[in-house]
N, C-alpha and C positions, 0 to 999 in steps of 0.2 A: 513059114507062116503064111497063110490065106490070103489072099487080098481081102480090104477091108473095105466095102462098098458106102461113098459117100453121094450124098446128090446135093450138088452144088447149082447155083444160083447165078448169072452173069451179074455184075455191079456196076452202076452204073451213076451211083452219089460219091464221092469222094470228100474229103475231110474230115478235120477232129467230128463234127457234127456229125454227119453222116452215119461218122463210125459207132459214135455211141449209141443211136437210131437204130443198127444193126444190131448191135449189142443188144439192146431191150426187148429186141423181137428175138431174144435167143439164138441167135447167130452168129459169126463170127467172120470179119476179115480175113481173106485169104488171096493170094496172088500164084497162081503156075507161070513156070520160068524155066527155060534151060530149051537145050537142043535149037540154039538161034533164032526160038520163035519171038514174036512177039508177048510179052507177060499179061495174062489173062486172069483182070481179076474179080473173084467170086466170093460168094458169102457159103457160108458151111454150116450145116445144122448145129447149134451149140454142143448139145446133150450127148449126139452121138460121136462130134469130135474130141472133145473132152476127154468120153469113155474110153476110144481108141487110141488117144494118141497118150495111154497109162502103158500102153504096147511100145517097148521101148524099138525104132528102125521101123514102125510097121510099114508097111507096104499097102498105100492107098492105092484105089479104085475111082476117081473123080469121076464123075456122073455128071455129063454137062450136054443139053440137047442135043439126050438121043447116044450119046457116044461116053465112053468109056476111058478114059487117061491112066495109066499108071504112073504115079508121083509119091516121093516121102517126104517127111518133114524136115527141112534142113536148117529153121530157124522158129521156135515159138518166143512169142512176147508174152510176157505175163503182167499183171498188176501186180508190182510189187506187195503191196496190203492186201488188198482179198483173194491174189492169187488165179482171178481168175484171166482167160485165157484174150488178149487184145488185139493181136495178128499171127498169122503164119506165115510162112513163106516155103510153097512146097515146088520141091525141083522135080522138073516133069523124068521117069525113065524108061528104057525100054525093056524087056524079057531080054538076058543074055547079057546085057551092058554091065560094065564094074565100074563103081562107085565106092567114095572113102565115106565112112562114115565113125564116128566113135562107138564103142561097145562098154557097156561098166566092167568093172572089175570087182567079183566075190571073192572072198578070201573063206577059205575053208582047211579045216584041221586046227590045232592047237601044236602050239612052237615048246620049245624045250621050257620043264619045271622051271619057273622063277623070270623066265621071258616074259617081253610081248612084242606086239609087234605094230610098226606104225607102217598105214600105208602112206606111200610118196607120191601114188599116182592112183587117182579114181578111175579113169576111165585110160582106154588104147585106142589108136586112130589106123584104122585096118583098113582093107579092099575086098569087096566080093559083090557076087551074083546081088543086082537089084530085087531078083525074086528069091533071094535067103540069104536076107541080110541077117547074121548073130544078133542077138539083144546084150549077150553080155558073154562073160569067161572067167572060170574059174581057175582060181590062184592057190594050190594048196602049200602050206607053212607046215605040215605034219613033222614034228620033233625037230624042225631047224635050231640050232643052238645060235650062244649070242654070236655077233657077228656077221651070222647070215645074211643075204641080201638076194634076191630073187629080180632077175632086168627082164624088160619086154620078151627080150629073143628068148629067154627060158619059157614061155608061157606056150602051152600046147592051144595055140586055134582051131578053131572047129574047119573042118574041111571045105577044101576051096575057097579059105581066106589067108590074107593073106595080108602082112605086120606093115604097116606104112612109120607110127612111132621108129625110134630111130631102137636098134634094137640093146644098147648098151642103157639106153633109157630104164632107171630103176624105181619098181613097183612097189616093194614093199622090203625095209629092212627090219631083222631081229635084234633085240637090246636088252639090255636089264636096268630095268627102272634104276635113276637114280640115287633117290632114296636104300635105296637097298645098296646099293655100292657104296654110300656116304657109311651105312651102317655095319657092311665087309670091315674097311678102314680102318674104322673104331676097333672093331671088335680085334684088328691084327697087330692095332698100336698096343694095344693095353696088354695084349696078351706080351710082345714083347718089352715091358715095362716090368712084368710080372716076374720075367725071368733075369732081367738084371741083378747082377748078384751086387747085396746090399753096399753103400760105404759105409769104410772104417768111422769110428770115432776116436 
């Protein structure tokens, strides 16, 4: 993915105050962090951080007088009620460096007639290249029958990453709804009731 070009702002108010202050000018709290430096922190356009960071890993471009940072987001805060966006905390990286980051997990395909299947684990927690970082990985279930069960270490990652979850960690297992085994039961009790041969009178 691209780098995502942000033009950030020094900060220079601190507090609940402050923040909300930032807030209403459509901006948003933020702090750069990592590689020993000191935490450098800036206000970020609202609108366009928002939009970017629907980009799951992306790969920012900090704009800070005159120069250029590459950093990701490794913590958003959100308002719980309206959702919208109250700090970030993004970790400064460099081209070439590896980094753990978590990736979602898609499930794709359909498990065996009268299955389903529940996932165990939403996301995996991988290592790769800061400039291509995965957004996510797909998981396919095509005709797994019940009992199936699908762990980390089964899952195909995308190249140059590489599984940090532990790899016996399981993602998604196959089942058959309850309901329907209550109603197997039934249907194998009765049938052998069916065939008990009568008592005498």
């Amino acid at each position: 993915m691209a780098e995502i070009k942000l033009a950030a702002e020094t900060r220079t108010e601190f507090g609940k105050g402050a923040a909300r202050r930032i807030r209403r000018a459509d901006k948003i709290p933020a702090v750069l962090y990592g590689h020993g430096t000191d935490p450098v922190h800036v206000t970020l356009p609202g609108h366009e951080t928002m939009m970017a960071l629907k980009n799951s890993n992306a790969l920012f471009s900090i704009e800070l007088d005159g120069k250029g940072q590459l950093a990701i987001a490794k913590d958003v805060q959100r308002d719980p009620i309206r959702d919208t966006i109250e700090h970030i905390d993004l970790l400064v990286v460099n081209k070439g460096e590896k980094v753990e980051v978590e990736i979602w997990v898609h499930i794709t395909g359909e498990s065996a007639p009268g299955t389903i299947h529940v996932v165990e684990s939403q996301s995996l927690t991988v290592e790769a290249d800061a400039t291509k970082l995965p957004e996510s990985v797909e998981v396919s279930i095509e005709g797994l029958e019940e009992g199936a069960h699908v762990s980390a270490g089964d899952v195909n990652l995308p190249e140059g990453t590489t599984l940090v979850t532990d790899e016996t960690h399981t993602v998604v297992t196959i089942s058959v709804p309850r309901s329907e085994v209550a109603a197997g039961d039934e249907d194998e009790a009765g049938s052998a009731e069916s065939t008990e041969a009568p008592a005498e009178g």
